[in-house]
Backbone bond lengths (Angstrom), bond angles and torsions (degrees), N, CA, C in turn:
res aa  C-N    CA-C-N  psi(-1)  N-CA   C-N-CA  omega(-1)  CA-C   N-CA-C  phi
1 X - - - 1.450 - - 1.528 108.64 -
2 X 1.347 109.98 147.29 1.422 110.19 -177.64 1.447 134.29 -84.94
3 X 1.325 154.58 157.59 1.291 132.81 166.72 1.685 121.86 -25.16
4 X 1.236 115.35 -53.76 1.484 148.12 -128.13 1.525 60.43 -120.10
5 X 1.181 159.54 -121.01 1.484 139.97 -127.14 1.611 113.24 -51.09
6 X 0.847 117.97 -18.60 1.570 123.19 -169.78 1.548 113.18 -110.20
7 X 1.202 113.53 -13.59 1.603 113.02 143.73 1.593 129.26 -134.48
8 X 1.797 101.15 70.41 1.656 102.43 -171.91 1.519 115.45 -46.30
9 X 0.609 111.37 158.75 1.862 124.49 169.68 1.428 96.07 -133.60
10 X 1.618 111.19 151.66 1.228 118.57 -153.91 1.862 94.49 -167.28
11 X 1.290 125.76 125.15 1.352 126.54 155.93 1.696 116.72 -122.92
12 X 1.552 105.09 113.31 1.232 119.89 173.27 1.827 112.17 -82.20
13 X 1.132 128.25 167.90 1.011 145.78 -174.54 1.786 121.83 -133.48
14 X 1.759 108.12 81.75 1.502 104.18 -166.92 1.356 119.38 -112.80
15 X 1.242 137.47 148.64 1.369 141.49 -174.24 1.736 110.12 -99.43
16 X 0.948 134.37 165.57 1.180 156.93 -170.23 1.531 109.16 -93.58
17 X 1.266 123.14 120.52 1.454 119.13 174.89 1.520 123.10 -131.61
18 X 1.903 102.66 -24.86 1.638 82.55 177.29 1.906 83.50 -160.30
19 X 1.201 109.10 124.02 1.513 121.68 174.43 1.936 99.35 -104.36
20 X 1.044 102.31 142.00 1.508 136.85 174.76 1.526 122.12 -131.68
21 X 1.355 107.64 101.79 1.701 110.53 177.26 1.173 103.27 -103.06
22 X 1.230 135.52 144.88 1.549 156.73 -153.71 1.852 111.05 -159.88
23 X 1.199 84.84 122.67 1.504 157.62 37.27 1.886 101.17 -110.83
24 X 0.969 100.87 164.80 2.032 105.08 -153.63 1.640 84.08 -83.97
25 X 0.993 130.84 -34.19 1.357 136.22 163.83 1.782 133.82 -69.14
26 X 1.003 113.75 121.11 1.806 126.12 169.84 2.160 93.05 78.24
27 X 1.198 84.68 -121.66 1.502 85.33 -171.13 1.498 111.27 -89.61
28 X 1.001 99.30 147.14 2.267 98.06 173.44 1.834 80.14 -90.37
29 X 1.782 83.27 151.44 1.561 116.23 163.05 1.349 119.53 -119.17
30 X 1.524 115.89 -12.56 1.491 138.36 -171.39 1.786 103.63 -131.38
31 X 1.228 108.21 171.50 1.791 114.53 158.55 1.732 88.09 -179.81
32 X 1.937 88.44 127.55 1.093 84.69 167.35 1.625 110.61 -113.54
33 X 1.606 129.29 141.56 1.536 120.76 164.74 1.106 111.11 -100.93
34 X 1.283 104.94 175.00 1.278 121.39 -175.96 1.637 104.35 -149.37
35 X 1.890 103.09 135.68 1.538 103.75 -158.05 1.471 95.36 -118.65
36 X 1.380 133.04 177.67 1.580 126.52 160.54 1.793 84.37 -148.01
37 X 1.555 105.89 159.19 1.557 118.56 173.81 1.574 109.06 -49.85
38 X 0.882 109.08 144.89 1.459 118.89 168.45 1.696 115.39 -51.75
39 X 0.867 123.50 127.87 1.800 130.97 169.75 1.249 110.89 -169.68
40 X 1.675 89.81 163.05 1.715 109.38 -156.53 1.709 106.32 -112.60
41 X 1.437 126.11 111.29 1.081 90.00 -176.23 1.726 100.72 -90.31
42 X 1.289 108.49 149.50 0.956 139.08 166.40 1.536 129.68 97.58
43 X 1.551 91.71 49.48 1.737 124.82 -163.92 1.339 117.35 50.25
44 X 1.727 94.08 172.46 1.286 88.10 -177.06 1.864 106.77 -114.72
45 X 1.444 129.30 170.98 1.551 117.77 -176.36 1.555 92.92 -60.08
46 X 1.433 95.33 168.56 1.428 117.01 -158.73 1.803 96.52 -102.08
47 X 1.139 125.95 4.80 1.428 138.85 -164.46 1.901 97.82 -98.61
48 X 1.385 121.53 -21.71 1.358 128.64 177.39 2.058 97.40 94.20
49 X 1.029 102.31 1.63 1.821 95.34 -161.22 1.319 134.67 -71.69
50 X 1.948 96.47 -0.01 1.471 119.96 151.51 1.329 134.81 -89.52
51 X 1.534 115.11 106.40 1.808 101.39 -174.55 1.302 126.36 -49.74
52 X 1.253 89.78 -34.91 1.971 87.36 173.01 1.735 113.41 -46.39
53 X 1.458 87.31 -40.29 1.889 85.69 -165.44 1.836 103.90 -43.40
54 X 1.404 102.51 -63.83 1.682 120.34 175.09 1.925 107.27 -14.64
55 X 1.182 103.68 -73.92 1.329 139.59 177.97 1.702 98.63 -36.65
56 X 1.430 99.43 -92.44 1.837 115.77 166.20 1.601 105.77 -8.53
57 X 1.423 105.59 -77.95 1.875 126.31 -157.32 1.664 79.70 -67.60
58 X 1.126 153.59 -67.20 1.749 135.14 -151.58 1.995 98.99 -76.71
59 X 1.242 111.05 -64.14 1.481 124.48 176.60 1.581 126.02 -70.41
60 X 1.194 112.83 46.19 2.017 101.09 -148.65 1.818 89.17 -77.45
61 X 0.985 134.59 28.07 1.516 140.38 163.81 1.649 127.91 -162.71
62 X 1.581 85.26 132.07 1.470 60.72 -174.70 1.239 102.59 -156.50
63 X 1.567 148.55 109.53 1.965 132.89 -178.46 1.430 95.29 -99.19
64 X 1.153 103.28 171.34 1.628 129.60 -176.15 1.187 117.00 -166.17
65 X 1.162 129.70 123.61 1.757 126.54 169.24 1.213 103.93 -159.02
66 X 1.374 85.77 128.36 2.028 107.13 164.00 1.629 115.61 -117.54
67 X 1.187 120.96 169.93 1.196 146.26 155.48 1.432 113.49 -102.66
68 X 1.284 118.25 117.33 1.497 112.65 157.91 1.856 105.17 -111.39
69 X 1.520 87.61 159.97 1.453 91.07 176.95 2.490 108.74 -121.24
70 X 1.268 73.81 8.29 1.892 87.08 -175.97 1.499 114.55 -74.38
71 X 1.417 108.06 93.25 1.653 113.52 -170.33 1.624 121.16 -31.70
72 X 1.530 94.60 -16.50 1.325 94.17 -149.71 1.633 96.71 -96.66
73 X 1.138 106.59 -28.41 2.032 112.60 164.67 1.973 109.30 -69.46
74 X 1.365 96.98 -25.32 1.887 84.48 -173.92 1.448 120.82 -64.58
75 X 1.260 115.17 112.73 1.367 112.58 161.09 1.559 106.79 102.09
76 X 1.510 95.98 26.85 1.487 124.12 177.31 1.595 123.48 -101.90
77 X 1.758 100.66 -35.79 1.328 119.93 170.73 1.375 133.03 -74.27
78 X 1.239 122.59 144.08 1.991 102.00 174.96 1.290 99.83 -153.61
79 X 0.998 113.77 160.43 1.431 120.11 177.14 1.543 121.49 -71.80
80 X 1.090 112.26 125.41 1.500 135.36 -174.50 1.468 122.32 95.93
81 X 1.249 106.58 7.42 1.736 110.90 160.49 1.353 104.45 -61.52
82 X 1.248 104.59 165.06 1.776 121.89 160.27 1.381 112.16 -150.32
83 X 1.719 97.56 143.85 0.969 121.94 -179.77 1.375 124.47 -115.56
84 X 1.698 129.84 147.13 1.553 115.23 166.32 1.639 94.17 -78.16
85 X 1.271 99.30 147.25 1.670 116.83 159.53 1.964 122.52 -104.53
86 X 1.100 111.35 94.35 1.329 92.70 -169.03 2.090 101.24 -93.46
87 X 1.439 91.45 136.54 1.165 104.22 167.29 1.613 119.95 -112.25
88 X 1.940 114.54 108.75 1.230 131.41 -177.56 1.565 111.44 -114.01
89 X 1.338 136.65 134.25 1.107 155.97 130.21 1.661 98.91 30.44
90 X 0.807 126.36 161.41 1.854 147.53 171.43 1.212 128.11 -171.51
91 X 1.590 100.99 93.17 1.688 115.02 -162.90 1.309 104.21 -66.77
């Protein structure tokens, strides 16, 4: 096995679909989102000249959800942002 097989690195590309702050009342102390891969409905040009497309054709699925509890991220998120996600190694 190779170096490079045994520690893939990988960057996904996810959008924002549903934020939850808790308790739904007075102040949030938590928020959790929830992301899915980026896609277009109703394709993308056939020229490649959308990054999403790139993204889409390697990742065509993808969920994600966290909870943060860091005051300073709450009420920062919204639905339909996007983000790169990079996924690196953790010795």
């Amino acid at each position: 096995m190779t170096k490079a097989a045994k520690h893939p690195t990988m960057r996904a590309k996810l959008q924002v679909y549903d934020v939850n702050p808790y308790p739904k009342e007075g102040t949030p102390t938590q928020e959790t989102m929830k992301f899915h891969g980026v896609a277009k409905s109703g394709g993308y040009p056939e020229d490649g000249s959308d990054e999403d497309n790139t993204f889409a054709k390697w990742s065509p699925h993808a969920l994600f959800e966290i909870t943060i509890a860091n005051p300073a991220l709450i009420g920062t998120f919204e639905p339909g942002q996007r983000f790169y996600v990079d996924f690196t190694p953790a010795e």
